[in-house]
C-alpha positions as CSV (number, residue, x, y, z in Angstrom):
1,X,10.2,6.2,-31.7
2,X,7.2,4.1,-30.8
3,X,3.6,5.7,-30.2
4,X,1.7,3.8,-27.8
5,X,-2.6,4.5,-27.4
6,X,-2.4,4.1,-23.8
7,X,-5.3,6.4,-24.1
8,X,-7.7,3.5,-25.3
9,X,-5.7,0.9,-23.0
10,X,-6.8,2.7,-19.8
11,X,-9.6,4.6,-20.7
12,X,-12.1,1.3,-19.3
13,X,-10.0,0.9,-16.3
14,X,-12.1,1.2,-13.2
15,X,-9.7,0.2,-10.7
16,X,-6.4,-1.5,-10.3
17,X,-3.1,-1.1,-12.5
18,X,-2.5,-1.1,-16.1
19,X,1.3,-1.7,-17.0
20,X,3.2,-0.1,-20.1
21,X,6.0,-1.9,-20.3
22,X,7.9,-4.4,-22.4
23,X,5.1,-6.4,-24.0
24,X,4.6,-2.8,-25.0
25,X,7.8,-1.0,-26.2
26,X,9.9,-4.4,-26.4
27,X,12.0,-2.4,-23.7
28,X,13.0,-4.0,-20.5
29,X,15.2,-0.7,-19.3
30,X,11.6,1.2,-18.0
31,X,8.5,0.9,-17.7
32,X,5.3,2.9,-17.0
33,X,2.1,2.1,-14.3
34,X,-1.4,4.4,-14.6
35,X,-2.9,3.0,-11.2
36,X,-6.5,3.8,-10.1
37,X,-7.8,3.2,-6.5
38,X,-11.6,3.9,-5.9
39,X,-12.9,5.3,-2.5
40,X,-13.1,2.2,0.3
41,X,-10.3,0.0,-1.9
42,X,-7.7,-1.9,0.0
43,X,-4.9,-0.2,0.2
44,X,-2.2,-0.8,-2.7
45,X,1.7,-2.1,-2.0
46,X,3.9,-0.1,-3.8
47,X,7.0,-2.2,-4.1
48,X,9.5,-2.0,-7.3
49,X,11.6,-5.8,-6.5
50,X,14.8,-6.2,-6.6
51,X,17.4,-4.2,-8.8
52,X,14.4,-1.5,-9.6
53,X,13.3,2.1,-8.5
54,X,10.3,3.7,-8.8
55,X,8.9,7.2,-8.7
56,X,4.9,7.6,-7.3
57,X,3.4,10.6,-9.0
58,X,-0.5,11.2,-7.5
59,X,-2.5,12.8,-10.5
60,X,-5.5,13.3,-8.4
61,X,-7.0,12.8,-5.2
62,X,-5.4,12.1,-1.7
63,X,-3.5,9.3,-0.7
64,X,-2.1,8.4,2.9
65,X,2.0,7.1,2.6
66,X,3.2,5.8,5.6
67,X,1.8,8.8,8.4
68,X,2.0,11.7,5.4
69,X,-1.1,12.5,3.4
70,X,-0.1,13.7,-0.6
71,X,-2.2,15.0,-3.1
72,X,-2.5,16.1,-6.9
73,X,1.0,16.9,-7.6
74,X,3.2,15.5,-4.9
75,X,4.9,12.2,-5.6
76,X,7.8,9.9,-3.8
77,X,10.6,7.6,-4.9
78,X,11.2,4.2,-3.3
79,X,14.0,1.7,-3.9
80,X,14.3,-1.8,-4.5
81,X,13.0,-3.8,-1.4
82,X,11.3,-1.1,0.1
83,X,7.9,-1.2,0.4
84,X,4.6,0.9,1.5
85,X,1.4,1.1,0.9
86,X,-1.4,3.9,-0.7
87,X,-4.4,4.4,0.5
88,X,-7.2,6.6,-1.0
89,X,-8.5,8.5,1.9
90,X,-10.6,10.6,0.0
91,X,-14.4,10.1,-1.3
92,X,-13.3,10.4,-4.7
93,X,-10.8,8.1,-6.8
94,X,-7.4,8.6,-7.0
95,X,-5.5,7.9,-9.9
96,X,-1.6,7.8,-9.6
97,X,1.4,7.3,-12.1
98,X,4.5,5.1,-11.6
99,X,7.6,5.3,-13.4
100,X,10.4,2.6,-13.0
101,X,13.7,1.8,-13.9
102,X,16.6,-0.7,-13.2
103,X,18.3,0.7,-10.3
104,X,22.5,1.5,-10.6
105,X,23.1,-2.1,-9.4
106,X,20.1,-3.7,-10.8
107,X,19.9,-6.9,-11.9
108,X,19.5,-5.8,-15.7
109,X,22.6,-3.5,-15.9
């Protein structure tokens, strides 16, 4: 088991994506993205590439997906070449987790 302090790695992100992945667990079978988006960003493109999956889990505040609007809690899972983007719709920032993986017929597997 490896502890990582992502604590102190995201704790001066202000906006934008900080990625746990490899360079961090010398694993290339997952990885881990703590997004932030402030109030007026551009939208952000959710797209996991080729051979990977991806589960979007909002932590707070309210983002529009495609014509749905999800909050604290709610979360989506997109595949491969897929693509879409967030947008914080809200005055506040939102601050959303994504998990990945290498997909059944990934290109790692």
């Amino acid at each position: 088991m490896k502890i990582l302090k992502t604590k102190e790695s995201i704790k001066s992100l202000i906006s934008g994506e900080y990625i746990i992945g490899s360079e961090n667990t010398g694993s290339h079978a997952c990885y881990m993205i703590y997004g932030v988006i402030k109030p007026k960003d551009k939208p952000r493109l959710i797209k996991p590439g080729k051979g990977h999956e991806e589960i979007v889990l909002i932590l707070k505040g309210l983002v529009k997906v495609e014509d749905k609007i999800l909050e604290s809690g709610d979360s989506f899972h997109i595949v491969e070449e897929e693509s879409c983007f967030i947008e914080n719709v809200s005055d506040t920032e939102v601050v959303y987790l994504i998990s990945g993986g290498h997909s059944a017929r990934g290109h790692h597997s």
